[in-house]
TIROZA-202934 format. One record per residue: residue number from 0; z, x, y of N, C-alpha, C in turn. Coordinates in steps of 0.2 Angstrom, whole numbers. Each point is the difference from the previous one (the first is absolute). Layout:
BEGIN
NUM	Z	X	Y	Z	X	Y	Z	X	Y;
...
//
This chain:
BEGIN
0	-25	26	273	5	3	-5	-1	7	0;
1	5	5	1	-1	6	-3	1	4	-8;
2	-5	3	2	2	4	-9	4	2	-4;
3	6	-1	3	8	1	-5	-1	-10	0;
4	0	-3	4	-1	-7	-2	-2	-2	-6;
5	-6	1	2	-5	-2	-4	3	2	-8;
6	0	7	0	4	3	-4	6	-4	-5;
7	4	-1	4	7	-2	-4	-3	-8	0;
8	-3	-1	3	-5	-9	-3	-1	1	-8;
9	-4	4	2	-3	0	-6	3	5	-7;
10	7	2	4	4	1	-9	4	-8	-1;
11	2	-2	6	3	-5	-3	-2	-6	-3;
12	-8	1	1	-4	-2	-2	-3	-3	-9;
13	0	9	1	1	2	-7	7	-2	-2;
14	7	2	1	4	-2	-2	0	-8	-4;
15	-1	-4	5	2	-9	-2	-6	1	-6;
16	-8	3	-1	-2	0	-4	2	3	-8;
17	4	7	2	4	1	-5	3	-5	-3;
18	6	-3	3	4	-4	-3	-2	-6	-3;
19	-7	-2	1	-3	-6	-3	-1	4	-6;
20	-5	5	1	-1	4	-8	4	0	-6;
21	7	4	6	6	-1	-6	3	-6	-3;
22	0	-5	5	1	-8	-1	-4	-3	-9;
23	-7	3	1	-4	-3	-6	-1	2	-4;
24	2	7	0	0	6	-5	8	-2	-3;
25	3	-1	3	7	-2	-4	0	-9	-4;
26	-3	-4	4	0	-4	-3	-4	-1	-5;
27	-5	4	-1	-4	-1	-7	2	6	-4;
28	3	4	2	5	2	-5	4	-6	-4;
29	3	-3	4	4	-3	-3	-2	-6	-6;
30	-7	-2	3	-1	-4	-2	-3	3	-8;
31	-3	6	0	-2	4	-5	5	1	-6;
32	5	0	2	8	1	-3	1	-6	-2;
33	-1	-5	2	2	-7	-3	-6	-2	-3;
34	-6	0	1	-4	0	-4	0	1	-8;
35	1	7	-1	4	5	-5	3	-2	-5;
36	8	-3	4	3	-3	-3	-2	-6	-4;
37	-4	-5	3	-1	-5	-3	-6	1	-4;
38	-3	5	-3	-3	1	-4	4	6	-6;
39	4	2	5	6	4	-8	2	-7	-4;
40	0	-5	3	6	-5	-2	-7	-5	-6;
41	-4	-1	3	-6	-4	-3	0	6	-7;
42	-3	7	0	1	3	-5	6	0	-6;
43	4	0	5	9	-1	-5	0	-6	-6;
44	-4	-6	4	1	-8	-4	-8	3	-5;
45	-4	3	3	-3	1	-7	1	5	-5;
46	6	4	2	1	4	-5	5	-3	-5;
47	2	-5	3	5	-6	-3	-2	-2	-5;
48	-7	-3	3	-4	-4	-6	-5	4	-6;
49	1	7	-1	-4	5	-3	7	0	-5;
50	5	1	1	9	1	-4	-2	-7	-3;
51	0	-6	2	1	-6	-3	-6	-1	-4;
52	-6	2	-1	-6	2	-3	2	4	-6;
53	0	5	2	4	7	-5	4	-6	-4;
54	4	-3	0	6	-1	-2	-4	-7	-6;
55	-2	-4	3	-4	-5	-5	-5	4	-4;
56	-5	3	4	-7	3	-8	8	4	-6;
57	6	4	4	4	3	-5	1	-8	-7;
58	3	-6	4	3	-3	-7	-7	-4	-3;
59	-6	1	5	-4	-3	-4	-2	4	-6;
60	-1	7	1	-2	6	-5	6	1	-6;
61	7	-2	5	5	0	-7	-1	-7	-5;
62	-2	-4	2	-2	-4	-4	-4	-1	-7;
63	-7	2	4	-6	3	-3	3	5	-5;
64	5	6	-1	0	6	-1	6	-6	-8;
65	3	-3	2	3	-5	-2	-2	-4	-7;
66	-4	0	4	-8	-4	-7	-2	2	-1;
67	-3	7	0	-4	5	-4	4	1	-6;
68	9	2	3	5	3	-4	-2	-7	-6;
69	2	-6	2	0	-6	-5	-6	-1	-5;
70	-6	1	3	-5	2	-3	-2	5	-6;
71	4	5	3	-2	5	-5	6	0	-8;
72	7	-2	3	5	-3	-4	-4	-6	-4;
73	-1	-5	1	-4	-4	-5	-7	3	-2;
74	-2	4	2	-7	3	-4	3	5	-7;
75	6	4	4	3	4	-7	3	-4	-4;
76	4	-6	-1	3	-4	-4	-7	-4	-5;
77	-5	-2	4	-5	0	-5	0	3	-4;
78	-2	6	2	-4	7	-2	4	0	-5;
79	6	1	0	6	2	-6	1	-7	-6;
80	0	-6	3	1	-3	-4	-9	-2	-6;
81	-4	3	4	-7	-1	-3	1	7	-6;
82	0	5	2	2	5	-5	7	-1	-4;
83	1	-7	-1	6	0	-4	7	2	-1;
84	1	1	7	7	4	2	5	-6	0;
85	7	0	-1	5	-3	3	0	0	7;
86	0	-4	5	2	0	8	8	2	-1;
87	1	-2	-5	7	1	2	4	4	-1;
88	-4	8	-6	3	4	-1	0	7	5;
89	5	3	-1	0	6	5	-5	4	2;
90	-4	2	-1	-8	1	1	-3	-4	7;
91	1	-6	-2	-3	-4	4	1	-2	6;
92	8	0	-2	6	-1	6	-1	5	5;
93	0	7	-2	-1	6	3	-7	0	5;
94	-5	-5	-4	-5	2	4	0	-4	7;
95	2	-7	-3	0	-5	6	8	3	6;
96	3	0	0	7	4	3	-7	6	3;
97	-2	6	-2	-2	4	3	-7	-4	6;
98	-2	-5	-2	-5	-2	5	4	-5	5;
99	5	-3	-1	4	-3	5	3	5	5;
100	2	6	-5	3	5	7	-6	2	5;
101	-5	3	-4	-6	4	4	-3	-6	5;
102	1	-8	-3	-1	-4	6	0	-1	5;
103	9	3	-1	7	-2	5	-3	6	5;
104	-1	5	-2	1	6	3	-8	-1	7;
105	-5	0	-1	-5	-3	-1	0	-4	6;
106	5	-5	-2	0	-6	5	5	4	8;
107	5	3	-4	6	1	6	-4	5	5;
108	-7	3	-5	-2	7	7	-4	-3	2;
109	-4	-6	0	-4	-3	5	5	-2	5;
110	6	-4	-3	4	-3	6	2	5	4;
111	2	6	-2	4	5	4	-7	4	4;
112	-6	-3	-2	-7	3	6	0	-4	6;
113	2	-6	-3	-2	-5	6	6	0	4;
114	7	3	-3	5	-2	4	0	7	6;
115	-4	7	-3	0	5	5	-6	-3	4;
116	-4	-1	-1	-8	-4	4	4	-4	7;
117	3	-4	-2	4	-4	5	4	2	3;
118	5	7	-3	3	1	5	-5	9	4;
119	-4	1	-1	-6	3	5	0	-5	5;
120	-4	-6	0	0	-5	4	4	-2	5;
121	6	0	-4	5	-1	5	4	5	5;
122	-2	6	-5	1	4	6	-4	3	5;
123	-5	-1	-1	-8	1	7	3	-6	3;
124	3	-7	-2	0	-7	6	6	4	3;
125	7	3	-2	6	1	2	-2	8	4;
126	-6	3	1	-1	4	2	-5	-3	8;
127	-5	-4	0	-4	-2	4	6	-6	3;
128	5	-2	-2	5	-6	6	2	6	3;
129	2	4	-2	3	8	4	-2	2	7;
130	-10	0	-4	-4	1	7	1	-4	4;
131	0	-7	-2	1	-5	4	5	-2	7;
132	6	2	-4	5	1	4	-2	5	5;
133	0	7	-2	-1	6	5	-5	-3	8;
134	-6	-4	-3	-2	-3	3	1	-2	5;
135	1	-4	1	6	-6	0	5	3	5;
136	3	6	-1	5	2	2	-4	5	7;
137	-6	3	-3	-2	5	6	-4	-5	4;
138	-2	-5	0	-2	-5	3	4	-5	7;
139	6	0	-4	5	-3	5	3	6	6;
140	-2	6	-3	1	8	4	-3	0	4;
141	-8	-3	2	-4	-2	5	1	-2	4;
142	1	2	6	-2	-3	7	-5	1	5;
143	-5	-5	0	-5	0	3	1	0	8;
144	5	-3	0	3	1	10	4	6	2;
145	4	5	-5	3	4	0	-4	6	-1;
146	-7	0	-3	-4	4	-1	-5	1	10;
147	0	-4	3	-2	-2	5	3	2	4;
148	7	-2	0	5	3	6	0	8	0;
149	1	1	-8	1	8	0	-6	4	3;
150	-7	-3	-2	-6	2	3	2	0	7;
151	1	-4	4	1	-2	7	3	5	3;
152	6	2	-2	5	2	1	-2	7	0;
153	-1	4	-6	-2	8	0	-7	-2	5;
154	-4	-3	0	-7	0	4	4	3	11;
155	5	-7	-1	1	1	8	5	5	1;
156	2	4	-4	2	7	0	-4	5	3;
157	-6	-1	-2	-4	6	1	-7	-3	8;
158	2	-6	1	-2	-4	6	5	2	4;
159	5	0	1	8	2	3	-1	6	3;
160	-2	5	-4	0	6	-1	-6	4	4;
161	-5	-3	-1	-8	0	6	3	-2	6;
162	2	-3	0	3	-4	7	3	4	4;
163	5	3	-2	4	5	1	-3	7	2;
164	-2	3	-3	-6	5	1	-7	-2	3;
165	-1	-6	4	-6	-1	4	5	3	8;
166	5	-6	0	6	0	5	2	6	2;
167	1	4	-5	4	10	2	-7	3	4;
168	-5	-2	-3	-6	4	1	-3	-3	6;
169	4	-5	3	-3	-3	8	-4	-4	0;
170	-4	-4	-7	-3	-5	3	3	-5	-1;
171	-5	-4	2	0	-8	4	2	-4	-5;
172	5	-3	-4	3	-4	-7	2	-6	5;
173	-2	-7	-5	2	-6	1	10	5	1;
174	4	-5	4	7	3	0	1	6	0;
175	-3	3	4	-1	7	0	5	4	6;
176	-1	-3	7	2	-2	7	0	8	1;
//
């Protein structure tokens, strides 16, 4: 075998070895990619159940916040009727009325924390299915045989090209004649 031989053996050589590199280099891209995705999406259902959480401690807390208010409401009707007050008169009226609203108010701001908490939640899930798709989408982008061919391809370009330039320059090339 002569030295341009040997020579263009051993790019094409190299070549086919290219093209396997590019073969597994694309294909664990992609599997990388889909990997991804399937853990965007495991994230998303936990970010689910973080919103749905939010949401129940919210009406367990409005509850609680509920009975404290009723609690406190029959501790001042005590308190006023032990000090010998009318419940019934406008004094009294005024106080019970003012601790109903402050209860209400009380109750509606814990609701209204739990209902933003939930909707953080759901927007980190509605943001992490996003990754997922993208995923998902640069994934099916992959071609692990088209990554190969194109390695191949630019490779025996430049084996072509050797070839050529052994041939001008007079020597001895497989197909040379």
């Amino acid at each position: 075998m002569t030295p341009a031989n040997a020579n263009l053996a051993l790019m094409g050589i190299g070549a086919v070895g290219s093209a396997f590199g590019a073969y597994y280099s694309a294909k664990s891209a992609k599997n990388n990619l889909q990997f991804q995705a399937q853990m965007s999406e495991i994230n998303a259902r936990t970010a689910e159940l973080g919103a749905k959480g939010a949401l129940l401690r919210g009406e367990r807390d409005v509850q609680a916040s509920k009975l404290r208010t009723a609690q406190l409401k029959g501790a001042q009707r005590a308190a006023t009727a032990a000090n010998g007050f009318d419940l019934g008169d406008e004094t009294s009226a005024r106080i019970l009325t003012s601790t109903d609203v402050m209860g209400e108010i009380d109750a509606n701001t814990i609701a209204a924390d739990a209902i933003a908490s939930a909707w953080g939640y759901r927007m980190q899930a509605q943001n992490l299915r996003g990754e997922a798709a993208v995923g998902r989408a640069s994934a099916s982008g992959v071609s692990a045989a088209g990554s190969a061919v194109s390695s191949l391809l630019g490779d025996s370009g430049q084996v072509a090209a050797s070839w050529y330039k052994f041939k001008k320059e007079g020597a001895d090339v497989v197909g040379g004649k």
